[in-house]
C-alpha positions in Angstrom: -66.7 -258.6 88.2 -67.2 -257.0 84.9 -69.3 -259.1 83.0 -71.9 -257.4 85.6 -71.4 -254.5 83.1 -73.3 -255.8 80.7 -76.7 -255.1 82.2 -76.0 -251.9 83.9 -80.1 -250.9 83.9 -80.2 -254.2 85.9 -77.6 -253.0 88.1 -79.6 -249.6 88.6 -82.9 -251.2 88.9 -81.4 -253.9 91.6 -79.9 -250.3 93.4 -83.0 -249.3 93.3 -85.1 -252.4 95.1 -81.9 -252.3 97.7 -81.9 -248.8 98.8 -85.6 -249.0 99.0 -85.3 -252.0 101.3 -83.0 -250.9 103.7 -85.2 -247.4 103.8 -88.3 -249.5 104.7 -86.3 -251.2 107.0 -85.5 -248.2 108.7 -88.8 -246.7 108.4 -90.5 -250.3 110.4 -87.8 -249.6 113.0 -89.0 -245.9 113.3 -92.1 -246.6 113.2 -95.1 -245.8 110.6 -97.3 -243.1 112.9 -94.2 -241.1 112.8 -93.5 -241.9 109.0 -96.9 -241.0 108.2 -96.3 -238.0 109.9 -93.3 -237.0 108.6 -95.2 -237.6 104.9 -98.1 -235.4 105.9 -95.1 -232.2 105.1 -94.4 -233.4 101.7 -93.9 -230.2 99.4 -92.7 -231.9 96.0 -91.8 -228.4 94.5 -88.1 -228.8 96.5 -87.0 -231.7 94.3 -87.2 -229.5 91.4 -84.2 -228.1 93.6 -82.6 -231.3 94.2 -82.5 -232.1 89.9 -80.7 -228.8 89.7 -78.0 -230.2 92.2 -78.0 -233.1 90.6 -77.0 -231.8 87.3 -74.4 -229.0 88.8 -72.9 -231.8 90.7 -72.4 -233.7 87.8 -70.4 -230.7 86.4 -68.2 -230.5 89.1 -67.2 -233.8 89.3 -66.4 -233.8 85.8 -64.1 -230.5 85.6 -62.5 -232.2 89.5 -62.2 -235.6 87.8 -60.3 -234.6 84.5 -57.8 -231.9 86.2 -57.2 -234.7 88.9 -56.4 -237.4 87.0 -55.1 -236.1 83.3 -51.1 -235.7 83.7 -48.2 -238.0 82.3 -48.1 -238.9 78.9 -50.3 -241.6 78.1 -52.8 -240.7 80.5 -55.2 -238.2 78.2 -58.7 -239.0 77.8 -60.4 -237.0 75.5 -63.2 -234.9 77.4 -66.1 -236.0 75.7 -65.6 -239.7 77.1 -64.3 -238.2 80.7 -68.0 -237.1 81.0 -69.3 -240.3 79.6 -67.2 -241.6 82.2 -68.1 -240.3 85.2 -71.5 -240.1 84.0 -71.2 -244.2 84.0 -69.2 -244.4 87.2 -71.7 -241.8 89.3 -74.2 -244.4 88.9 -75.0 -248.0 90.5 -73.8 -249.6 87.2 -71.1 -250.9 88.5 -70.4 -253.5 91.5 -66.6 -252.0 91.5 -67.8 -248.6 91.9 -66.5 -245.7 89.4 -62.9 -245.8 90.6 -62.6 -249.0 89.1 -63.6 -247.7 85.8 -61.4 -244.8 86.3 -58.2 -247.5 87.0 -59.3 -249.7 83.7 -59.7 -246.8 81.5 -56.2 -245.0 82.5 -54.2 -248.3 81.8 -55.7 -248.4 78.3 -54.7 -245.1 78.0 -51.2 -246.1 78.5 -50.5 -246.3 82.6 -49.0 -248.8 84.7 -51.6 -250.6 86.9 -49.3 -248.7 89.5 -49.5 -245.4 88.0 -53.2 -245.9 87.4 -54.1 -246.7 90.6 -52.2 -244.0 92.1 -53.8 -241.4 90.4 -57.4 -242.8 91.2 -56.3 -242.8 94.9 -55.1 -239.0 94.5 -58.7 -238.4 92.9 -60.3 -240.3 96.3 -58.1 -238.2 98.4 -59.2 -235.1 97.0 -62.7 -235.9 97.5 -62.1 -236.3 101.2 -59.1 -233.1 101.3 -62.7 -230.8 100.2 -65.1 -232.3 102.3 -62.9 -232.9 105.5 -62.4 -229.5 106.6 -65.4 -228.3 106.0 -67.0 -230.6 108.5 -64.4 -230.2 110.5 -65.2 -226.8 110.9 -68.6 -227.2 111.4 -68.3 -229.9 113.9 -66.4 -227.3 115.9 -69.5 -224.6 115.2 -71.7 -227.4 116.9 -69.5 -228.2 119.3 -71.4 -228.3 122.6 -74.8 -228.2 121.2 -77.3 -229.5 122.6 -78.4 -231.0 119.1 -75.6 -232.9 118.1 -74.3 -235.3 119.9 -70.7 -235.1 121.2 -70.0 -238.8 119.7 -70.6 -237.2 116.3 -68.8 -233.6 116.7 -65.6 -234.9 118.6 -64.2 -236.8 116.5 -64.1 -234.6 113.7 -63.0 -232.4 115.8 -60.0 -234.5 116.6 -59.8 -236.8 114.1 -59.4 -234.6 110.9 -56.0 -232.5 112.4 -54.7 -235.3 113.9 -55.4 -237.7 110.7 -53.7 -234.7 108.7 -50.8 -234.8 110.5 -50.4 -238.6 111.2 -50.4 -238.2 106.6 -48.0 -235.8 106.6 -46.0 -238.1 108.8 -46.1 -241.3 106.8 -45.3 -239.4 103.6 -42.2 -237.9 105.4 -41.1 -241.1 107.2 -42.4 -243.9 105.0 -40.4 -244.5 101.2 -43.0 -246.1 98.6 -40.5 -248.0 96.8 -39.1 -249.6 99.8 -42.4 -250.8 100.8 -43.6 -252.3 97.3 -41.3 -255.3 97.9 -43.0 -256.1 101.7 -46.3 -258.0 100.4 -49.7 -256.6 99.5 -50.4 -254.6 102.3 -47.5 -252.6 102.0 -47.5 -252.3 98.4 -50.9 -250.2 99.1 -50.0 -248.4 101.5 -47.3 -247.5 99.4 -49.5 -246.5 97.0 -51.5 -244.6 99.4 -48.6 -242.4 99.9 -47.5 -242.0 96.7 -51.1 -240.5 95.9 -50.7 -238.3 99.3 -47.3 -236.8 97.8 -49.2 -236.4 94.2 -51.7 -234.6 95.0 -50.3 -231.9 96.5 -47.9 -231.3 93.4 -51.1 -231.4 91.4 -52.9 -228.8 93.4 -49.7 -226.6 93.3 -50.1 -225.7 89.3 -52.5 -222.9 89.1 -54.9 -223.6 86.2 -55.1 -228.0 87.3 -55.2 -227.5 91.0 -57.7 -224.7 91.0 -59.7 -226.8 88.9 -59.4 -230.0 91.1 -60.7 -227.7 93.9 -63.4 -225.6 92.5 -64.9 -229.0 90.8 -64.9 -231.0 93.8 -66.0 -228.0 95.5 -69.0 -227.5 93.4 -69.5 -231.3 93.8 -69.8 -231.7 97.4 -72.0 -228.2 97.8 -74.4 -229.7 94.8 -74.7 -233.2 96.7 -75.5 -231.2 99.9 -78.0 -228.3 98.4 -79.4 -231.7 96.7 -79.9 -233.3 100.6 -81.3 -230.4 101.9 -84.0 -229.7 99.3 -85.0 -233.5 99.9 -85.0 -232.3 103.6 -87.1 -229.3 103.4 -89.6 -231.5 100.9 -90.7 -233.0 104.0 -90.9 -230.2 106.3 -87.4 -230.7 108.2 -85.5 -226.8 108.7 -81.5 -227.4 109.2 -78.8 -225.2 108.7 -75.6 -225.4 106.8 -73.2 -226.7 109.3 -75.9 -229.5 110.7 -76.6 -231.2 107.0 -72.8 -230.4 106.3 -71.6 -232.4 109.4 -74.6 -235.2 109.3 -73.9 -235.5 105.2 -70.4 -235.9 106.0 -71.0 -238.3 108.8 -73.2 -240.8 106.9 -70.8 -241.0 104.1 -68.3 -244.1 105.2 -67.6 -244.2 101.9 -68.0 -241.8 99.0 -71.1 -242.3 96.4 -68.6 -243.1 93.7 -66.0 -244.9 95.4 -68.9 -247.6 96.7 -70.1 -250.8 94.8 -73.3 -249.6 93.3 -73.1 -246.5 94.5 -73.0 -247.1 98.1 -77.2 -248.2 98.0 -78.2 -249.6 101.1 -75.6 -248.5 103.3 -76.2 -245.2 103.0 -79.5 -245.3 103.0 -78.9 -246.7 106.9 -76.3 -244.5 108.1 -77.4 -241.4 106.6 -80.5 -240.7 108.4 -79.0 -242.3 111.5 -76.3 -239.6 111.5 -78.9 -236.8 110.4 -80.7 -237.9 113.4 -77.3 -237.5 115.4 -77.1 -234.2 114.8 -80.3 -232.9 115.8 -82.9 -233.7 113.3 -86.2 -235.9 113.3 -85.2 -239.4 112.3 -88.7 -239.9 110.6 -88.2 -237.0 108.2 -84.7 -237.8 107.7 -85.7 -241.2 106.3 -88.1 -240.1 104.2 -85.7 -237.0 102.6 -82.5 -239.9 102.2 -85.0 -242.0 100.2 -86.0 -239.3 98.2 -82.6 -238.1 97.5 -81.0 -241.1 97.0 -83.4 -242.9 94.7 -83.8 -239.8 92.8 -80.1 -239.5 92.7 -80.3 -243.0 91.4 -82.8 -242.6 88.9 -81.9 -239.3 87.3 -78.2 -240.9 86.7 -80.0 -244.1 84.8 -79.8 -242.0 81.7 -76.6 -240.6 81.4 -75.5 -244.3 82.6 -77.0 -245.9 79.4 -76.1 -243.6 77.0 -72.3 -243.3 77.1 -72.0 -247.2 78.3 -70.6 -248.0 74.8 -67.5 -245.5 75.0 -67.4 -246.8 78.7 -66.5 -250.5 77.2 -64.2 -248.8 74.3 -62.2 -247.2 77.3 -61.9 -249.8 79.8 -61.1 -252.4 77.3 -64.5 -254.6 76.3 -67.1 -254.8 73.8 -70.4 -255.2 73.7 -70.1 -258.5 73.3 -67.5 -259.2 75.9 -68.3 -256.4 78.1 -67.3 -254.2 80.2 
């Protein structure tokens, strides 16, 4: 849908109204006594904190997103306009989500639709190859607790080694080209695999792949470090492994990979999964709303300023746009 590009502050602003709705819709089914209790611990000096996170999350994604998906010929974007564009695709400007933009702007810049997408999967892939193990690890540290609940710790604990090698198994077994002439669904997962095999090969050159990891590393710590100071805001202690495990948890799908950056779904599952791993549900929801609308807000900026290099590189004008 891009002629939704046009108006991207009416995208944000329509972000905005959702994720507030589906927090207050949460917060009725809560209850307000335990709201109002929950907003009795406000200390606002923690977001200071969370527009820190925000910016050094920003960075990473940036240095993650151009080793990622810069490679074959044709496929250079200068770096000026690969900040411009993730500044554009981090927010809820888009109803495609960032990914989209990614895919447009790499077939102007000379990629097949195939190629494109490929490398935007490979991008996706490494979000999830950073984050993954982490939780996984963490979900085995709380294994057992008596604050998380075993429907949120086993299956991490089972599902991240045995999804690894069930991968490792369709990349051996499984031949992309043979399945691009079986209809659409194979032609994905085709192209599912072919980003699984990429990616390694791109993390295997020393000066890309240790700037793939280190970015999306510095990503997912800043989005986390940004959680937790919304937490502590309202009075809620957690450790690094809970937030780690809950953050992961209420992520179905990752803040740029969602249509308008995921608002109102995550602001649902979030604090439900914080709450599943030990943590008051009232404080959760007020810490998610904080976070996420001041995620929202603080990327409205950004957004507006680079959308006309945003339309130059995924192919519209101002007129036509994006």
């Amino acid at each position: 849908m891009r002629w939704a590009e046009r108006w991207p502050l009416a995208l944000s602003i329509l972000a905005l109204i959702i994720a507030t709705f589906a927090s207050w819709l949460l917060a009725r089914a809560v209850g307000y006594p335990a709201i109002e209790a929950a907003l009795r611990h406000t200390s606002l000096e923690w977001l200071v904190l969370l527009l820190g996170a925000r910016v050094a999350a920003y960075a990473g994604y940036t240095l993650a997103h151009g080793s990622t998906l810069a490679g074959a010929h044709g496929s250079g974007i200068p770096m000026d306009r690969r900040m411009k564009l993730v500044a554009f695709g981090a927010s809820a400007t888009s109803l495609g989500g960032g990914f989209s933009l990614d895919r447009r702007a790499m077939q102007r810049a000379g990629l097949t639709p195939t190629e494109a997408s490929v490398r935007v999967l490979s991008l996706g892939m490494l979000e999830w190859a950073t984050l993954a193990p982490v939780a996984w690890v963490c979900a085995l540290t709380l294994f057992g607790s008596r604050r998380a609940q075993a429907a949120v710790t086993i299956p991490w604990a089972i599902g991240v080694p045995v999804g690894a090698l069930l991968a490792a198994l369709v990349v051996w077994r499984l031949s992309p080209s043979a399945l691009e002439r079986k209809g659409f669904a194979a032609r994905m997962l085709g192209r599912a695999i072919e980003a699984l095999s990429l990616l390694p090969r791109q993390l295997r050159r020393p000066a890309r792949g240790s700037a793939s990891l280190l970015g999306m590393s510095l990503y997912w710590a800043a989005e986390i470090a940004s959680l937790w100071a919304a937490l502590q805001a309202f009075g809620v202690e957690t450790g690094f492994a809970v937030i780690t495990l809950g953050y992961a948890t209420g992520h179905v799908l990752t803040p740029r990979s969602a249509p308008l950056s995921g608002a109102g779904v995550t602001e649902i599952l979030l604090p439900l999964s914080l709450s599943w791993v030990g943590l008051p549900v009232a404080g959760a929801v007020c810490a998610v709303w904080s976070y996420r609308v001041g995620n929202l807000l603080l990327s409205i900026p950004p957004a507006l300023l680079a959308r006309a290099d945003v339309q130059r590189l995924v192919g519209t004008s101002g007129a036509s746009a994006a």
